[in-house]
C-alpha positions as CSV (number, residue, x, y, z in Angstrom):
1,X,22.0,-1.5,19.5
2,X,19.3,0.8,21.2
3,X,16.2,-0.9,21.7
4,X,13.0,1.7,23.7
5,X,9.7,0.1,23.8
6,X,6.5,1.7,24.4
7,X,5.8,0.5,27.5
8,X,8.1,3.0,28.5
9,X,6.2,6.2,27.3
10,X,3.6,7.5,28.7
11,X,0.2,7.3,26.9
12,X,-0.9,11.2,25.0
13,X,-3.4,11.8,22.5
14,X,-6.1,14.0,21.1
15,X,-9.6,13.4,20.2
16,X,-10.5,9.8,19.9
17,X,-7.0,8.9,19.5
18,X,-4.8,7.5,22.2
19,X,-1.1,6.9,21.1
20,X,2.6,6.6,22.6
21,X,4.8,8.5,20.7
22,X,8.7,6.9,20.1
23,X,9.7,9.2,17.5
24,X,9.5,12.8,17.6
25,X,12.3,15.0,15.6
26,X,12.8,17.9,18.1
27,X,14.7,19.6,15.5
28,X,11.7,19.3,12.8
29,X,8.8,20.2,15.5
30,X,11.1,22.8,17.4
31,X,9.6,21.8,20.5
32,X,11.1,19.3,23.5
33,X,10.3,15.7,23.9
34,X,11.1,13.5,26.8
35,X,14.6,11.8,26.8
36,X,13.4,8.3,26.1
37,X,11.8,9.5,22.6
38,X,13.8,9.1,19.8
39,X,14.8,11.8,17.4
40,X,13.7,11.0,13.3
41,X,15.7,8.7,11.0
42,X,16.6,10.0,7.2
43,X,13.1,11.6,6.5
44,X,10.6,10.1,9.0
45,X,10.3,12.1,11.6
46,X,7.4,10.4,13.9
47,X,6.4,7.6,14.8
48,X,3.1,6.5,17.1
49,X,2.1,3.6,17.9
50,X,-1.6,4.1,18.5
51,X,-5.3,3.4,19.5
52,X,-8.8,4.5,18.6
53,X,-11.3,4.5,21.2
54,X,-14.8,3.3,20.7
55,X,-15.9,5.1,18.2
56,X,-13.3,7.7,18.5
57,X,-12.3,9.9,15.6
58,X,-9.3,12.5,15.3
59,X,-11.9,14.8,14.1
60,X,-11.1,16.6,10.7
61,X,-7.6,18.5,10.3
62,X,-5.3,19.7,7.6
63,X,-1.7,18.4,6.8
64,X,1.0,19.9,4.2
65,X,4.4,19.4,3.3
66,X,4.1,15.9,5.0
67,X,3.8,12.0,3.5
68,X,1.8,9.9,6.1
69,X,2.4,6.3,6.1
70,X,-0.4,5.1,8.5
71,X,0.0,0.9,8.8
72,X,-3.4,-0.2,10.1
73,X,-2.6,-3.1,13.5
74,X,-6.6,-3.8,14.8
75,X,-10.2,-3.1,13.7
76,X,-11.8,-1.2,11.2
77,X,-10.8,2.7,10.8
78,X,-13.1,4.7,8.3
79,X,-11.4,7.6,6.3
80,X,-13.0,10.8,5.4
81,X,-11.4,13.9,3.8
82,X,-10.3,15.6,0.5
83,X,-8.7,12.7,-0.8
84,X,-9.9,9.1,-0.4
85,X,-13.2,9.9,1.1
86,X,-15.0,7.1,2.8
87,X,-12.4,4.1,1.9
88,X,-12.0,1.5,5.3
89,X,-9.2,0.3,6.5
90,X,-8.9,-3.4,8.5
91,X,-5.7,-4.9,10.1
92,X,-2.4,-5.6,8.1
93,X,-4.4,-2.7,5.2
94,X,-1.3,0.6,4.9
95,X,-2.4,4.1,4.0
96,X,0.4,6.2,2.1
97,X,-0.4,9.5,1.6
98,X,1.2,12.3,-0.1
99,X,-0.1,16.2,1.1
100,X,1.4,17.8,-2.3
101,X,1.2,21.3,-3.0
102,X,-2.1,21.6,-1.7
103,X,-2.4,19.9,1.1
104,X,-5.2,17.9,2.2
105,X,-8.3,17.5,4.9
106,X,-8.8,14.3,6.6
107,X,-11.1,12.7,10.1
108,X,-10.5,8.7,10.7
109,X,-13.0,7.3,12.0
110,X,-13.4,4.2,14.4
111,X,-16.4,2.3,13.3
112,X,-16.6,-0.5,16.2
113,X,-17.5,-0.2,19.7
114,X,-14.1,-1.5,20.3
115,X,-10.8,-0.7,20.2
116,X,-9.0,-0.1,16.5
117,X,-5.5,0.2,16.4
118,X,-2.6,1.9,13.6
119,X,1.0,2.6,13.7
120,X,1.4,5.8,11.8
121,X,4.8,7.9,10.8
122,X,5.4,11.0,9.1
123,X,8.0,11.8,6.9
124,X,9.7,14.8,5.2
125,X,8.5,14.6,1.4
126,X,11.1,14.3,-1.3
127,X,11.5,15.8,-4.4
128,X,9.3,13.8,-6.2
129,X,6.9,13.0,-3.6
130,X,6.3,17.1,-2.9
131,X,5.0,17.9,-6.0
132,X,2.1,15.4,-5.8
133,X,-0.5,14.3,-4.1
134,X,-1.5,10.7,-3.5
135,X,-4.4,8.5,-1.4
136,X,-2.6,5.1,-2.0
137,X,-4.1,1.6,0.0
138,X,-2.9,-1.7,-0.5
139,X,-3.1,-4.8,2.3
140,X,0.2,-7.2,3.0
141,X,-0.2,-10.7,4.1
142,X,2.3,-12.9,2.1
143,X,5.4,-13.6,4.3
144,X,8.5,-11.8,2.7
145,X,9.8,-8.6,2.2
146,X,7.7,-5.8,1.0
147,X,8.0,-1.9,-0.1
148,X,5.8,-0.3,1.9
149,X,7.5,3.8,1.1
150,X,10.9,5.5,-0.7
151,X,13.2,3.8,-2.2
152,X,15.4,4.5,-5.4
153,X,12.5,4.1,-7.6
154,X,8.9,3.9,-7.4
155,X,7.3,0.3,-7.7
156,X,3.5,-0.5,-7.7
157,X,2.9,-0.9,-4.2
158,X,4.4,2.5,-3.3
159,X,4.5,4.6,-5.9
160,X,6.7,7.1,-4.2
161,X,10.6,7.9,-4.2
162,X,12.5,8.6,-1.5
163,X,15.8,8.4,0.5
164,X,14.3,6.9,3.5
165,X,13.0,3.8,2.7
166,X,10.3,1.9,4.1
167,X,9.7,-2.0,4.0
168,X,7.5,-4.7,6.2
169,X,8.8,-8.3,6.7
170,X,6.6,-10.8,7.6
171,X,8.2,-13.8,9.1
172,X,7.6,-17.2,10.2
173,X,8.1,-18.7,13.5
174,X,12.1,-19.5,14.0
175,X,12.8,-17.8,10.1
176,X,15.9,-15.8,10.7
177,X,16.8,-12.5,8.5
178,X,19.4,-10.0,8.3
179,X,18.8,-6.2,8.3
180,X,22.4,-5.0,6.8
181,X,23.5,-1.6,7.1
182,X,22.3,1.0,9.8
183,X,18.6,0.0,10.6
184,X,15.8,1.1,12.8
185,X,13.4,-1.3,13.2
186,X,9.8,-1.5,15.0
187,X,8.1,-4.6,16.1
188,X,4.6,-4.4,14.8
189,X,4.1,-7.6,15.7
190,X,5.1,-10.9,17.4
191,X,8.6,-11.5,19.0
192,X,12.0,-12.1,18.2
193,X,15.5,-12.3,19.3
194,X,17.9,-9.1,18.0
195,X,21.8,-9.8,17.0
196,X,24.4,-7.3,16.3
197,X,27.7,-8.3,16.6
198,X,27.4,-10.6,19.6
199,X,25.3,-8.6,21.7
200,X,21.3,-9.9,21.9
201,X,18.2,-8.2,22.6
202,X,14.8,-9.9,23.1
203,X,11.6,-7.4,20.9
204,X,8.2,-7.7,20.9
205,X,5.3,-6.0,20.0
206,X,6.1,-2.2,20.6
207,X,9.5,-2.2,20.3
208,X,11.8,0.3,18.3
209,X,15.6,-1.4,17.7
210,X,18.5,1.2,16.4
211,X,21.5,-0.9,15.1
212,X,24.0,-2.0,12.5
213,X,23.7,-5.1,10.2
214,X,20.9,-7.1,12.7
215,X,20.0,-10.9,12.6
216,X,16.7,-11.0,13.9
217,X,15.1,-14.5,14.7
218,X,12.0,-14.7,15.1
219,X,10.6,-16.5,18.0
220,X,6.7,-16.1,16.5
221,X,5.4,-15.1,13.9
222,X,6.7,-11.6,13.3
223,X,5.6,-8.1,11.6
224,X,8.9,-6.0,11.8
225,X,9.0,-2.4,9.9
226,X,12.3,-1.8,8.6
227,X,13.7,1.8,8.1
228,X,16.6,2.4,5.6
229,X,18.2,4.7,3.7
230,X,19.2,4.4,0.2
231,X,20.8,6.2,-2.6
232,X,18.1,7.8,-5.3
């Protein structure tokens, strides 16, 4: 079990924006990263955990042959661009988007004199998810497991197939679960007490866990993303 946690990264950003990156593929970007940054996991290929400043924006830029899974933590982030123009985005809200052929324009947009807050990856489209584009919001709340990206088959939450599968638990204080298989976790939330095969870890907020067939227990209530791979 590897566990980093943002507090060891140093704080970057552009703009408005204000992040710590964990994940950053140096074979994907072709450029270095420091040691404690983990390389991607099946498709995704970064991960930043990140901050808007008072009325900070990332100002308007283009993506392509990217999906963007952007999970809203704090505040109220306004999106403007060639697809979903002027939708709003509030705390536990998630934001898949799909660049497609074309590619797409976008600026977020903090709309408080405060602080707003998102966790956002990017991943390697698949097959499917390449040849389309997509502006998809939903908000999770309901304790459980839920698809938040990939899978074998699209459902109608995330509407887009992939290896690299993406899912949210939300737990209750002392609810225990277990993440089988190889896992890489990130604590979006809360705190809990990691497992693998005798050897304990204590996560909160901001931390990213790499192991094998994890019990986590939660020690709060808990938001835990869960990254997997699967067989399409």
């Amino acid at each position: 079990m590897h566990v980093l946690h943002y507090d060891q990264l140093d704080i970057t950003g552009f703009a408005g924006i204000r992040e710590r990156v964990l994940v950053s593929d140096r074979q994907y970007f072709k450029r270095t990263a420091p040691d404690e940054v983990r390389d991607g996991f099946g498709a995704c290929v970064y991960l930043a955990h990140a901050y808007f400043t008072a009325h900070g924006a990332t100002g308007l830029h283009h993506h392509e042959a990217v999906d963007i899974v952007s999970l809203f933590t704090k505040g109220h982030v306004v999106h403007q661009g060639t697809l979903g123009d002027g939708a709003s985005f509030y705390a536990d809200d998630v934001l898949v988007q799909c660049s497609g052929p074309a590619g797409f324009r976008h600026n977020e947009m903090n709309a408080l004199a405060d602080v707003s807050g998102m966790v956002q990856l990017w991943c390697i489209p698949s097959e499917q998810s390449a040849s389309r584009q997509l502006h998809h919001k939903f908000s999770l709340t309901e304790p459980g497991v839920h698809r938040v990206y990939g899978g074998a088959q699209a459902d109608s939450a995330t509407k887009v197939v992939s290896e690299t599968q993406l899912d949210l638990a939300i737990l209750a204080n002392e609810e225990t679960m277990t993440f089988k298989g190889k896992v890489r976790l990130y604590m979006l939330k809360g705190r809990a007490e990691a497992n693998e095969q005798g050897v304990s870890a204590e996560l909160s907020r901001g931390a990213l866990c790499d192991g094998q067939n994890i019990l986590i227990t939660a020690n709060e209530p808990c938001r835990i993303l869960i990254q997997r791979e699967c067989q399409i």
